[in-house]
N, C-alpha and C positions, 0 to 999 in steps of 0.2 A: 390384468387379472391377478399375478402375483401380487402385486400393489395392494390391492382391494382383500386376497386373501390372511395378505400377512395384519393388514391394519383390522380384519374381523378376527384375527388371531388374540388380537395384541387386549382388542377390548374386551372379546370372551374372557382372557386370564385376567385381566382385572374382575371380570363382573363377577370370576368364580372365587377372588380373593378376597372382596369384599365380604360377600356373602358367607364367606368360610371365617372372616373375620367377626361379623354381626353372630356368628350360629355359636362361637365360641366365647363371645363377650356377652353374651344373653345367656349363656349355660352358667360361664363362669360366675353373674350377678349370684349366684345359689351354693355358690363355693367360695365367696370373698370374706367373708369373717373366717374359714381355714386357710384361705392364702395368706391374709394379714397375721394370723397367728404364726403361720409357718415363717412367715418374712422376720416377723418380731423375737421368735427362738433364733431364726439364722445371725441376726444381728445381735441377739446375747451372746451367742457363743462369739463371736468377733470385738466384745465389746473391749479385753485389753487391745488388740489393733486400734481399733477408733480411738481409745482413749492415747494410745502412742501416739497415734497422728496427732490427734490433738493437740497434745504437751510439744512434739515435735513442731508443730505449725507457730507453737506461742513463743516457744523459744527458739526460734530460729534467727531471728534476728541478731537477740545478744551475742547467740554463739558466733554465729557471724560478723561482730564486732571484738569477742575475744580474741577470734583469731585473726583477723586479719587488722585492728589494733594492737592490740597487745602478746601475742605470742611469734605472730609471723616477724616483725621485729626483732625480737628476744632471740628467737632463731637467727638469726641473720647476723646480731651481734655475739653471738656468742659463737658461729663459725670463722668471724675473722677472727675474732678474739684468741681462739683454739682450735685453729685448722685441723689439728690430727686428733678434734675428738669426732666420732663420727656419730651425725645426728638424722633422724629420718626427718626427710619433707611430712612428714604424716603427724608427725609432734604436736606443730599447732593445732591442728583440726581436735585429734585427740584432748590435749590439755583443753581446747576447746568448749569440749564438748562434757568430760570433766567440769569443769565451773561452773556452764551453765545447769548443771544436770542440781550440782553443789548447792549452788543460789537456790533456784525452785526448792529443793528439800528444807534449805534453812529457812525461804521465808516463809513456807507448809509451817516448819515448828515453830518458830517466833508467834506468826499469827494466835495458833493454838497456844504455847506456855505463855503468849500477855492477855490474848482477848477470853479464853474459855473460862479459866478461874473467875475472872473478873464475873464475866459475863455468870456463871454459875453461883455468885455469890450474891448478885443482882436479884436473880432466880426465886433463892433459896430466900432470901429480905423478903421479896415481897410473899412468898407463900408464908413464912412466918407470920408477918404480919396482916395476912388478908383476914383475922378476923377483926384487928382492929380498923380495916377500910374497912369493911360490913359494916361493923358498928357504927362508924361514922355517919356513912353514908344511911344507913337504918334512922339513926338518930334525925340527920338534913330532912331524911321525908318525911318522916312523922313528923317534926315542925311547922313542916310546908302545908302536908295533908290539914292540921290543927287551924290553921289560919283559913283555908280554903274548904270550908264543909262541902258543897258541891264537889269540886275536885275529890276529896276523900271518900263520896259514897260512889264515884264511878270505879276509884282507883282500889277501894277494898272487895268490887262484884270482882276487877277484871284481878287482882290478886288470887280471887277464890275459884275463878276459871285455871287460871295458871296452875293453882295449887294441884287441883285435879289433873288437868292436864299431865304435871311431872307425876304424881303421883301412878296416873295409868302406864305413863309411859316406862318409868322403874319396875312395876310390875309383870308386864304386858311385851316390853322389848328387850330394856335394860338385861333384865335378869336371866330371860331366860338365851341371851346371847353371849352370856357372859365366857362359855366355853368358846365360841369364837374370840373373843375376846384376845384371850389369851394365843389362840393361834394366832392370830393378826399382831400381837406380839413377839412371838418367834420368828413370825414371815419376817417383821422389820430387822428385827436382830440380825436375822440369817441376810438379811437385802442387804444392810449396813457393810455388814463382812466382807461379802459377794463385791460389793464395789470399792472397799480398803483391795482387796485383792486385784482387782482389774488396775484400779492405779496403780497398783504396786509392779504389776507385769507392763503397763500399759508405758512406764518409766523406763523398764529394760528395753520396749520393743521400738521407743524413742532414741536411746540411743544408739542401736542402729542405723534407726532412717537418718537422725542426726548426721553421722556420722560418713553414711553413702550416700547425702542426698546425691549428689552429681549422676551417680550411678541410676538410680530409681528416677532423675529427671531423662537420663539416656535414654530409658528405656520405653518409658512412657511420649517422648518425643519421637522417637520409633519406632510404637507403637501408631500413632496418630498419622506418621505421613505412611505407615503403609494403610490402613484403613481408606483414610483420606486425601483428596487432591490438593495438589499443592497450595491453591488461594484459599481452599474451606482450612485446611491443619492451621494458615499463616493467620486467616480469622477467629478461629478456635483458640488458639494458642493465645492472641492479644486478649480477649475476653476473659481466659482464666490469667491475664495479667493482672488487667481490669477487676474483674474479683477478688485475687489476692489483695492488691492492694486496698482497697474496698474495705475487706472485711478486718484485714490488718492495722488498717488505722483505725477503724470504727472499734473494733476491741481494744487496744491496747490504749487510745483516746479515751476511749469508756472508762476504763480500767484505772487509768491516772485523776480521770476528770471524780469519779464514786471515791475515790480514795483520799483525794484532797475537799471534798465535801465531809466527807467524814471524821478528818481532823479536825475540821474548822468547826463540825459540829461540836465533837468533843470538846473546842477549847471553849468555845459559846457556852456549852452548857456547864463548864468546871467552873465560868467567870461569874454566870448568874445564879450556882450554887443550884441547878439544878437534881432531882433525884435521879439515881441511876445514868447515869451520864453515860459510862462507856457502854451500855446498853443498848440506852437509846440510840447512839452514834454508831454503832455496828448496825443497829436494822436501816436506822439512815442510810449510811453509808452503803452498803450491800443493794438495799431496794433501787437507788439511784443510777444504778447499773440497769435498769429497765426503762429506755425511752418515757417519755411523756408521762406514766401513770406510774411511774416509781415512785417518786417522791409523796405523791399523795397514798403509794401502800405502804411505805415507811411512817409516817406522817402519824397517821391512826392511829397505827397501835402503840408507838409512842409517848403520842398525847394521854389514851389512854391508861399508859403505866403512871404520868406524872399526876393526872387528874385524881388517881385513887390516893395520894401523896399531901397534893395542893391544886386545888382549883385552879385556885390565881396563877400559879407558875405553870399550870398547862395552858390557859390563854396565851402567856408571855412566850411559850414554847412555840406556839402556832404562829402568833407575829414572827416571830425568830428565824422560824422555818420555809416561811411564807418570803422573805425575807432573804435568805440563803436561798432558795431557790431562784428568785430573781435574779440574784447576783449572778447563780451557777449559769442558766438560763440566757443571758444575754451577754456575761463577761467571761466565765471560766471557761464556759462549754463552747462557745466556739471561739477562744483562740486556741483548745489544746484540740478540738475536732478539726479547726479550720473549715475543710471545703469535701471531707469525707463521706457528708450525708448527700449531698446536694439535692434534695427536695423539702418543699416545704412544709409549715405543719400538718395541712389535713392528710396528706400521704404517709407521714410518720405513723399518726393520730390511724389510719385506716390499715396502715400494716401491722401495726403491733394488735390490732384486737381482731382480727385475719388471721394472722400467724399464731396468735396467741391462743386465737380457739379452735385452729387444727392442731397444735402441738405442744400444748400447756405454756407454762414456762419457759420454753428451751425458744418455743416458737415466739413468744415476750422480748426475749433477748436477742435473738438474732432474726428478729423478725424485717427489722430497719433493713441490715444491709443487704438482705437477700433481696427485698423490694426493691432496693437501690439498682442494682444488678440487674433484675428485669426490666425497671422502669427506664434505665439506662439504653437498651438493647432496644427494647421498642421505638423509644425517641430516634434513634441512631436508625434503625429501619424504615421510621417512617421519614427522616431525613433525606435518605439515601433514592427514597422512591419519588420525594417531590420533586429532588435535583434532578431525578431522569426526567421528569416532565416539564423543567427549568421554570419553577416553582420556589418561591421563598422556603427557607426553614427554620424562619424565625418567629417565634410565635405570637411576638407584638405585630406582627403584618397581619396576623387575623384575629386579633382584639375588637376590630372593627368592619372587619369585612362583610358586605353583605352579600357578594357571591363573584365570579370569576368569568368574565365575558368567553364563553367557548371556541367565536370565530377568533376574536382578538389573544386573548388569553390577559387579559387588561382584568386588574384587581379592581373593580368597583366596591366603594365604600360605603354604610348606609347612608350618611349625608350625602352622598351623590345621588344615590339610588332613589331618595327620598326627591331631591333635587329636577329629577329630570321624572318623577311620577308626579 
């Protein structure tokens, strides 16, 4: 009778939890655009943290190379060297952490004092001279139109559509939005600041974590076995291995792989006397940092800078690039990725426009290796449950299988299956 009470006990508190759960996720559906807002202020105000992590996360490595390359060394000779100078164990971590903080800032300004001038004078060329592409290009279609009379009485109705078109649309929206206008330029000014500012804190709050990681790892590992039991914290634990690593080669691969595309475009384009060259090679170079469909957002708008230039030479650019991306694509990108991604392309090709359309951009670029990480974890569980049922977990074993005899547990194949039907 206790038996029977405590088990109608057990399922009453469930059915009332549920229930209390559904009355508040059906309430809450009518308050989630203010939870989202509230989550999205909470995380601005955290935003120098995040960006510390961040910077902390990317640089971890080197710093971790400074010191225990090159400074724990240093140390070491420099106390036989001078016994009775007295030096703190804390030295290298510090000068550490020092350099790499160093490096980051100088290649922040290097980028900026070689590629923005460059890039702003690229800018400033082609808005100078966009009346002489107009004109060019003015001139191509009236020749074209001239020769094609058909063609020219469709293309002077749908000219005279457009014209109206911009015309209502300058009067009717343009104009009288123009005071937004302006605000939506102070908003960006004021955004621009607002995020100079978060890196600039986001720098100091890194080198902290830098600098205690050991500490903030104690912590949070002490955190995790009191929460949890001993085999889930030992699983947990390997997982956020498993993701660091993950996501650490896949950036920093990324980051090497867009970067040495980038030169190579740059040199490409200096050899064949291309326009705008360093330009063009920064939106290259930058876009190709986004899996799969970088290269072709690069690509565009490139072409189209040289097209308004030279025709000819934007064909030659698209070979070019078509071209570097191959190379990138089957030689660069996976020896400096290697074995980071490990899924193939339609799973790239369905994470990045997934993540991409929950989380703009940001979801673009770190779309891969978050998928990597899940797709990882499910494989891995659904591994773990065939072997309970002493089941293959190879997935060429059921390429062909046409189903699994239940008395035997004997893998029949369709040619078998087919065979004895």
């Amino acid at each position: 009778m206790n038996h029977n009470y405590k088990s109608y006990l057990a399922w009453g508190i469930t059915g009332f939890a549920v229930a209390a759960c559904a009355i508040v996720f059906y309430f809450g559906l009518d308050y989630i655009s203010a939870l989202i807002k509230a989550i999205g202020s909470f995380l601005g105000i955290l935003s120098p943290f995040i960006w510390g992590l961040v910077i902390s996360y990317l640089l971890m490595p080197s710093m971790v190379m400074y010191e225990n390359k090159l400074f724990t060394p240093l140390l070491i000779k420099a106390r036989n060297k001078y016994p009775k100078l007295k030096l703190s164990d804390k030295l290298p971590r510090v000068l550490a952490v020092i350099l790499a903080e160093i490096v980051l800032v100088l290649i922040i300004t290097a980028l900026i004092y070689l590629i923005v001038p460059q890039v702003y004078d690229s800018i400033a060329t082609i808005v100078a001279n966009s009346g002489e592409y107009f004109d060019s290009a003015s001139k191509t279609i009236d020749r074209l139109l001239r020769e094609n009379p058909v063609v020219e009485q469709y293309a002077t109705k749908i000219f005279g559509n457009l014209t109206d078109a911009l015309t209502n649309w300058a009067q009717n929206t343009l104009l009288p939005s123009m005071d937004g206008v302006i605000v939506n330029i102070t908003t960006g000014v004021y955004g621009v600041l607002k995020v100079v500012y978060n890196i600039v804190i986001g720098i100091i709050v890194s080198v902290y974590i830098l600098y205690n990681r050991e500490a903030f790892r104690a912590h949070a590992m002490k955190l995790l076995y009191c929460i949890c039991s001993t085999k889930t914290a030992k699983s947990i634990s390997g997982a956020l291995k498993f993701t660091d690593k993950t996501f650490m080669g896949f950036i920093t691969g990324k980051l090497l792989d867009s970067a040495i595309i980038g030169v190579i475009c740059y040199i490409g384009c200096l050899i064949m006397n291309m326009p705008y060259a360093l330009l063009v090679s920064v939106i290259v170079g930058v876009t190709n940092v986004i899996p799969f469909f970088g290269p072709f957002i690069g690509a565009i708008p490139s072409a189209l800078l040289i097209l308004l230039v030279d025709p000819w030479k934007c064909l030659i650019f698209v070979i070019f690039i078509i071209i570097l991306q191959q190379v990138d694509g089957n030689i660069i990108g996976p020896k400096i990725l290697g074995g980071s991604i490990g899924i193939n392309g339609f799973w790239v090709m369905f994470s990045i426009i997934m993540f991409g359309g929950l989380f703009g951009f940001w979801g673009m670029l770190l779309g891969v290796p978050v998928f990597v990480v899940i797709y990882t974890g499910i494989t891995r569980l659904v591994n773990k449950h065939l072997r309970k049922k002493d089941l293959p977990d190879d997935p060429e074993m059921y390429s062909d299988l046409d189903h699994i005899d239940p008395e035997s547990g004997a893998m029949i194949m369709r040619r078998q299956a087919q065979e004895d039907n």
